[in-house]
N, C-alpha and C positions, 0 to 999 in steps of 0.2 A: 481793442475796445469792440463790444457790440453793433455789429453792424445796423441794427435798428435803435439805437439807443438816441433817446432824448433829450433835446436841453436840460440843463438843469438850472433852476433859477432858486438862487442863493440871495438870502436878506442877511443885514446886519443888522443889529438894534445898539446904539451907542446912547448914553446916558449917564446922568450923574450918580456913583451908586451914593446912597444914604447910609452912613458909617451903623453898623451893625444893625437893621432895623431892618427884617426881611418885609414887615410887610407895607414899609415906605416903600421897596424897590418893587414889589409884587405890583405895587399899584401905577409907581410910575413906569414898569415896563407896558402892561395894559392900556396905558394912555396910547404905547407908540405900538401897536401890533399890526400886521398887516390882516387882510380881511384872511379868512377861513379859503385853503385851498388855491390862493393866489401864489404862494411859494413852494418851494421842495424844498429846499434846509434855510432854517434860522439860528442863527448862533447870538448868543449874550457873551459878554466879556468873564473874564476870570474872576473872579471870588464872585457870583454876579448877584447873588443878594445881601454880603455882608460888607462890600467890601476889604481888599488885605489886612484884614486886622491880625497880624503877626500876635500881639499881645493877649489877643482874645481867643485865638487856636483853637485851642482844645474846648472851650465852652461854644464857641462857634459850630465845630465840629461834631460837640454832642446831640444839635438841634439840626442836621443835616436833613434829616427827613423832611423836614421841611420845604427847604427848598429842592429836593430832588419831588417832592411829590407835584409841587409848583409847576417843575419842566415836562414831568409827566402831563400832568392838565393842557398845558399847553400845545405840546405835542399832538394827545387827541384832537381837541378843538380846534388848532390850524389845520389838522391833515395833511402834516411834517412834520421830518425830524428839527427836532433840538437838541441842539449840544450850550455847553456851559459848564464851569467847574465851581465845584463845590469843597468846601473843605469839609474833610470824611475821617471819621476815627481807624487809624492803622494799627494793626495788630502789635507792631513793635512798641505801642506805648505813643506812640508821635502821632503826627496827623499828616495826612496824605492830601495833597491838591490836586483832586482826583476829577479826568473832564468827564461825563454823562453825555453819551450820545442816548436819546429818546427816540423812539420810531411811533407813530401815531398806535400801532397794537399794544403800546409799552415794555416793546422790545429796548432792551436797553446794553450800553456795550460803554466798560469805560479806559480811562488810560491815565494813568499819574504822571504827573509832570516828574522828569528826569532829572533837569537840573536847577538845580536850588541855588541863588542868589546867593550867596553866602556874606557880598557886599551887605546886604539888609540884613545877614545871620539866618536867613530861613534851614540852612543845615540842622540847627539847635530845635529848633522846632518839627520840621516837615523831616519824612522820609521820603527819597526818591522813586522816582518810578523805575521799571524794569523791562516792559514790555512798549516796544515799537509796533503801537495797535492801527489798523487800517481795516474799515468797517465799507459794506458795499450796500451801496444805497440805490436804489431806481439804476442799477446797470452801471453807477459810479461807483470804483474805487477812491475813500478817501479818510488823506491821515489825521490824524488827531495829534496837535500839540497846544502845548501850555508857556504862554507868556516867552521865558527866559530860552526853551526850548529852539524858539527861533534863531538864538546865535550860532548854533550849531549844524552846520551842515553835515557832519559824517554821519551825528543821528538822523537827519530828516532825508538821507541818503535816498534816491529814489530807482533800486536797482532793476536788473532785468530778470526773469526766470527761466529755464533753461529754451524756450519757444520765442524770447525776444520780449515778451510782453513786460511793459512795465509796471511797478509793485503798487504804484497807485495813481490817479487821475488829477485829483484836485487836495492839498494841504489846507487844513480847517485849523485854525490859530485864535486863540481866546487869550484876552490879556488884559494887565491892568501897567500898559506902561508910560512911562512920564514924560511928562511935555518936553525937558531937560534932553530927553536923549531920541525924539521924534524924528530927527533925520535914520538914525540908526533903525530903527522900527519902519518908516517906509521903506529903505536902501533895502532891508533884509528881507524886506516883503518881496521885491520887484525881484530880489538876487535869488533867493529860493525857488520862484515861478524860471525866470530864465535857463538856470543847471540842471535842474531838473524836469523843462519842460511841462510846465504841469500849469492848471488853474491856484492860486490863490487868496484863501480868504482872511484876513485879519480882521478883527474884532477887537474894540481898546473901548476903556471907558473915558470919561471927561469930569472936571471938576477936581475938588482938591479934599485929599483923602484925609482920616485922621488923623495924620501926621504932619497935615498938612503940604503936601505935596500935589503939585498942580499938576494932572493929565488934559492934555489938546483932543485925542480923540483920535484922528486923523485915522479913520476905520476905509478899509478899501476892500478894493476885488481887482484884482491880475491876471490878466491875461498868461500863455506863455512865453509872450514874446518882455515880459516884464511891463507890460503897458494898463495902465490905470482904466480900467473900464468903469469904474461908477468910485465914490470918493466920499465921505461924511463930510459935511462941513466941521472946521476944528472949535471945539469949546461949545460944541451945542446940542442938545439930544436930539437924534431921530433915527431915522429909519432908511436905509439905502442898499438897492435892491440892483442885481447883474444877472445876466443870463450866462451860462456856460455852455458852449455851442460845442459838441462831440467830433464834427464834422473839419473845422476848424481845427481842434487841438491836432485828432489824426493827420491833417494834412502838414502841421507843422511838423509832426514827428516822423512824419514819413521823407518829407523834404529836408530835412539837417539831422537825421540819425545821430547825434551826440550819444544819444545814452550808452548805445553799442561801442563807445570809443572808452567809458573810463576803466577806471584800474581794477583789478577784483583783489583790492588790499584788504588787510586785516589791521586794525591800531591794537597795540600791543595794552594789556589791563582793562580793557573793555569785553564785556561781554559781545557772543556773534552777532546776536540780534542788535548791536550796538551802528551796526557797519550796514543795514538794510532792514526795511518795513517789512514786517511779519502779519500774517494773517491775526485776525482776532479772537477771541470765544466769547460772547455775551455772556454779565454778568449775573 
C-alpha cells in the first residue's frame, strides 16, 4: 500500500427497495444521503432501484439508463464513488446483473455478477459474469462483487503479485439477501475480511420484495481481523458509515503474513481469472 495513503470512509445506505418503481427508490434514497464530500465510497444494495424482480428482467433492463444516470448524479454531487448494480441488457439475449462503480468525473468501471442463484432460476434469466474486476480509488485497491458472489471464496481469492503485494485492499459487496439466511451473509462477511486480510463492505436491502420475501438488512463494515466496525440496524432504513484506516490494515499484514502461505492452485473448468482479482478497464 501507499505509504501516504488515506483513510478511506465507506458509507452504506440500506433501505426498503419499492418493487419496480425507480423513482420511489430515487427518492427514498435522497431522503437517507450523506452530506456532499463527507464520504469516499457509498454503496446501494443490488438491483437498487428496481428491486430482484426476476420476472421483470428484461423490461427492467431495458430502462437501465435510468438508473445508471441516477448513480452517475450522485456520484457528482456527493464527491464520491458509487457503486450499485443494475440490471443491464447482455449481448447474449439475457440480462446481466451488472455492478456500476461511478467516480464523481463519471468515470465508470463495471463487473457482472458471476454466480447465478440457480435455487431462484436466475440461470434462465441472467448471464454470468467473467471478469474478476478491482478498481483503485483514492490509493484503494477494491473488489467488486455481487450478492451470491460472496459464497465463493476461490473467486473473491485475494492473491499476491509477483513483489508480495496484494491484489486488493478492501471487498465492496452489494446485495439483496434474505432475512432467512442472515447468519450466512454476516459469517461470510467477517470470513472473506479474515482470509483475505482485507477491509469489508456489504450492503443488503430491508423489507419484503415482490415475492414476498423478507430482508433484515444487517449492512456492515469489517475490519481485517473479522471485527464489526459500524453495523445497520436490522429492518430499518438508513445510513451507516466506517472509516478504513491504511495504517492499521499494513500492520496486520505485515504482523501475520498469511497471504504469502496459501496454495498457488488452479480449480480445474474455471477460468484463470477465476483463481485471482484481475486488474480492471472502465467501461
Amino acid at each position: 500500500m501507499p505509504a501516504n495513503l488515506s483513510p478511506l470512509r465507506v458509507a452504506l445506505l440500506q433501505y426498503d427497495i419499492a418493487w419496480c418503481d425507480p423513482e420511489a427508490n430515487f427518492s427514498r434514497i435522497r431522503s437517507l444521503l450523506p452530506a456532499p464530500g463527507s464520504v469516499d465510497v457509498l454503496l446501494l444494495p443490488e438491483a437498487f432501484a428496481t428491486g430482484f424482480a426476476t420476472p421483470q428482467a428484461r423490461e427492467v433492463a431495458a430502462r437501465s439508463a435510468q438508473a445508471v444516470d441516477f448513480l452517475t448524479s450522485l456520484a457528482s454531487e456527493l464527491k464520491c464513488a458509487v457503486g450499485a448494480s443494475v440490471f443491464v441488457p447482455h449481448e447474449s439475449g439475457k440480462v446481466a446483473n451488472r455492478f456500476f462503480w461511478i467516480e464523481p468525473d463519471g468515470t465508470t468501471t463495471t463487473a457482472d455478477k458471476r454466480h447465478l442463484f440457480a435455487v431462484a432460476g436466475e440461470h434462465r434469466d441472467f448471464e454470468r459474469g467473467t471478469e474478476a474486476v478491482v478498481v483503485t480509488w483514492r490509493g484503494w485497491r477494491l473488489r467488486l462483487a455481487v450478492c451470491f458472489d460472496l459464497r465463493f471464496p476461490v473467486w473473491l481469492r485475494n492473491t499476491l503479485d509477483a513483489g508480495g503485494t496484494p491484489a486488493y485492499d478492501g471487498l465492496l459487496v452489494v446485495a439483496n439477501w434474505p432475512e432467512a439466511r442472515e447468519n450466512a451473509w454476516t459469517t461470510l462477511l467477517a470470513a472473506r475480511a479474515m482470509e483475505n486480510q482485507c477491509y469489508v463492505a456489504g450492503v443488503n436491502r430491508v423489507g419484503a420484495d415482490g415475492f414476498g420475501v423478507d430482508h433484515s438488512g444487517a449492512s456492515r463494515i469489517i475490519g481485517p481481523w473479522g471485527d464489526v466496525l459500524a453495523s445497520a440496524e436490522v429492518h430499518t432504513s438508513g445510513l451507516v458509515t466506517a472509516e478504513w484506516d491504511p495504517i492499521h490494515l499494513a500492520a496486520v499484514r505485515k504482523r501475520f503474513p498469511f497471504l504469502a502461505d496459501q496454495d498457488p492452485f488452479v480449480v480445474l473448468g474455471m477460468p484463470p481469472e477465476a483463481t485471482g482479482a484481475l486488474p480492471s478497464n472502465p467501461q
